[in-house]
C-alpha positions in Angstrom: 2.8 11.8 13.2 1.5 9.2 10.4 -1.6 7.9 10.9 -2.3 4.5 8.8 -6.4 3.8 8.3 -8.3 1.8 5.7 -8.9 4.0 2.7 -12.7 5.0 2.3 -14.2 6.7 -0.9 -14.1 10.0 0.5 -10.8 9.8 -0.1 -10.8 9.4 -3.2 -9.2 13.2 -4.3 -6.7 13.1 -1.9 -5.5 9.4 -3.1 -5.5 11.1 -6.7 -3.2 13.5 -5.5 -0.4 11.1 -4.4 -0.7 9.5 -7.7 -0.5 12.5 -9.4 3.2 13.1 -7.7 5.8 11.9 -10.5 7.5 9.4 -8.7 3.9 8.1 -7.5 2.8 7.1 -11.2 6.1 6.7 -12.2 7.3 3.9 -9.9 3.8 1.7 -10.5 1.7 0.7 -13.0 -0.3 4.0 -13.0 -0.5 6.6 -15.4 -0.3 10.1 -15.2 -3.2 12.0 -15.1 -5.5 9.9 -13.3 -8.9 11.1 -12.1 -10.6 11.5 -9.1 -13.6 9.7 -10.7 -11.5 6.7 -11.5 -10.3 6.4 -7.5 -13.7 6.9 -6.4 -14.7 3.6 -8.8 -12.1 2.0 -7.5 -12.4 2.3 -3.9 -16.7 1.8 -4.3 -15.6 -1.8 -6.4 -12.8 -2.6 -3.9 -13.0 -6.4 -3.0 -13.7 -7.4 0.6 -10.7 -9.9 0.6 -8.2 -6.7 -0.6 -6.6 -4.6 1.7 -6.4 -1.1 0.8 -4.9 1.8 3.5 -3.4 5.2 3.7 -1.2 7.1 5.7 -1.9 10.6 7.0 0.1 12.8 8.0 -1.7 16.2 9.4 -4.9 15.4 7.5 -3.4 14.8 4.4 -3.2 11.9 2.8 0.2 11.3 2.3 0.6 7.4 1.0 -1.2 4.4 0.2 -0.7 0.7 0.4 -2.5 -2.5 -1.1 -2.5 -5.9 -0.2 -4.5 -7.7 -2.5 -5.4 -11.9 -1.4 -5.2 -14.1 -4.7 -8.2 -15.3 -5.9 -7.6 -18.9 -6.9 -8.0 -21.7 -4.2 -4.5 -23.3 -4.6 -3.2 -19.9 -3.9 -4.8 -18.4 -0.9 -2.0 -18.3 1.1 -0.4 -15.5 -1.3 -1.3 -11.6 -1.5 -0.1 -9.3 -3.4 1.7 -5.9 -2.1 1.6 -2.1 -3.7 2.4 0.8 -2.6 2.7 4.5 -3.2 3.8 7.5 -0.9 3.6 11.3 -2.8 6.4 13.0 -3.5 7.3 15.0 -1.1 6.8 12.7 1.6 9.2 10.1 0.3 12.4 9.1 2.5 10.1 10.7 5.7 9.0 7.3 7.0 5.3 6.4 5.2 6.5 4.0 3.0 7.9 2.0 6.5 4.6 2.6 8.4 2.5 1.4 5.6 4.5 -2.2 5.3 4.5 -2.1 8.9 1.1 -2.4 8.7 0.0 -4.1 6.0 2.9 -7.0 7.5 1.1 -6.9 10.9 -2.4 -7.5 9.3 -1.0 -10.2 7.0 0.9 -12.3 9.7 -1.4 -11.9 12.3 -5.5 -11.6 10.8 -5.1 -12.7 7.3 -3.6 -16.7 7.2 -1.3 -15.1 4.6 2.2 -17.6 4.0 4.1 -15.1 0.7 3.8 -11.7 -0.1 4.6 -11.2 -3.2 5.4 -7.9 -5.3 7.6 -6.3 -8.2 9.7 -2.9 -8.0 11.5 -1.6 -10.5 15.3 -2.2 -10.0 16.4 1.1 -10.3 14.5 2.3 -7.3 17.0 1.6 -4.5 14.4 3.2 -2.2 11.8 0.9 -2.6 14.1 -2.2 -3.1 16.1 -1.5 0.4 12.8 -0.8 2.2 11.3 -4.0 1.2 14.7 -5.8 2.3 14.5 -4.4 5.5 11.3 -5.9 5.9 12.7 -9.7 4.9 11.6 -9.5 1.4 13.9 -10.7 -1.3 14.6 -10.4 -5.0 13.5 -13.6 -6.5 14.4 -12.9 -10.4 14.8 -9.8 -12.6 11.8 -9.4 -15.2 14.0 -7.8 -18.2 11.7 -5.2 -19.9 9.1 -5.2 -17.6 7.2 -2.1 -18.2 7.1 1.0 -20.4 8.3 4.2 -17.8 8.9 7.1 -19.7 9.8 6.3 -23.4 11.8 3.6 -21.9 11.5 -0.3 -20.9 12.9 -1.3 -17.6 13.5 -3.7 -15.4 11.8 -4.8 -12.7 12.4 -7.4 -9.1 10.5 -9.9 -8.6 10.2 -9.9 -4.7 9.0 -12.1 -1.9 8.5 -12.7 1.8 7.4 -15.7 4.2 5.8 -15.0 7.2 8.6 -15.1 9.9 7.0 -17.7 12.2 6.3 -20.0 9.5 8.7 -23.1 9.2 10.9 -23.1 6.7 9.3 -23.7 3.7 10.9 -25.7 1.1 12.2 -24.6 -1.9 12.3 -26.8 -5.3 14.2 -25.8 -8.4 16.9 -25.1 -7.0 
């Protein structure tokens, strides 16, 4: 069973493990090689407004999962979303019980209106996860990031909260 919980800096080694999986680094904006001294600075300077959990699955961290509340006053009602699950535990269900809840904290505890985040278009995975969840591709970002040797393209993708009125749309 997966067990979600706010991350804490004890766990700190295990987090650098899941980023340490290929696909983990690969898929975000980390790098290889990261430290466990650089997690533990991390979660020690983690803001109070930011959101930051893991999934564990027989005592091992297993995933992990961001929602970070913007900063600026015109745009409180936004947060941003990350997420990584190691390598081996992809397509087994922690990438769903992480949105799940990071979703449920977001809709019902933190006046959040848009979630906001950006996957790389080649990974279906992500992408169709994040659909299922009512997010949707709002442009392509051609060139987004350097993954390998190679620039690619990333989504743009976003979701209301569900019992929000429709919120109009301009530009359109």
């Amino acid at each position: 069973m997966i067990f979600i919980r706010r991350a804490e800096p004890a766990d700190a080694a295990q987090i650098q493990r899941v980023y340490a999986s290929t696909n983990a680094f690969s898929n975000t904006l980390q790098l290889p090689h990261p430290t466990v001294e650089m997690w533990q600075q991390r979660l020690t300077q983690l803001n109070p407004d930011d959101t930051f959990l893991i999934a564990v699955y027989d005592g091992v961290v297993v995933g992990t999962a961001g929602l970070h509340v913007e900063k600026k006053l015109r745009r409180r009602h936004v947060a941003s979303l990350g997420m990584a699950v190691a390598d081996s535990f992809t397509g087994r269900g922690v990438g769903t019980a992480l949105l799940a809840e990071l979703l449920s904290l977001a809709d019902n505890w933190l006046n959040v209106l848009r979630i906001e985040l950006i996957v790389y278009s080649d990974n279906a995975a992500a992408v169709h996860l994040y659909n299922k969840f009512g997010f949707e591709i709002e442009g392509t970002m051609h060139a987004h990031s350097l993954r390998n040797g190679v620039f690619v393209d990333a989504y743009s993708m976003a979701r209301f909260h569900p019992k929000q009125p429709q919120i109009p749309r301009t530009g359109r």
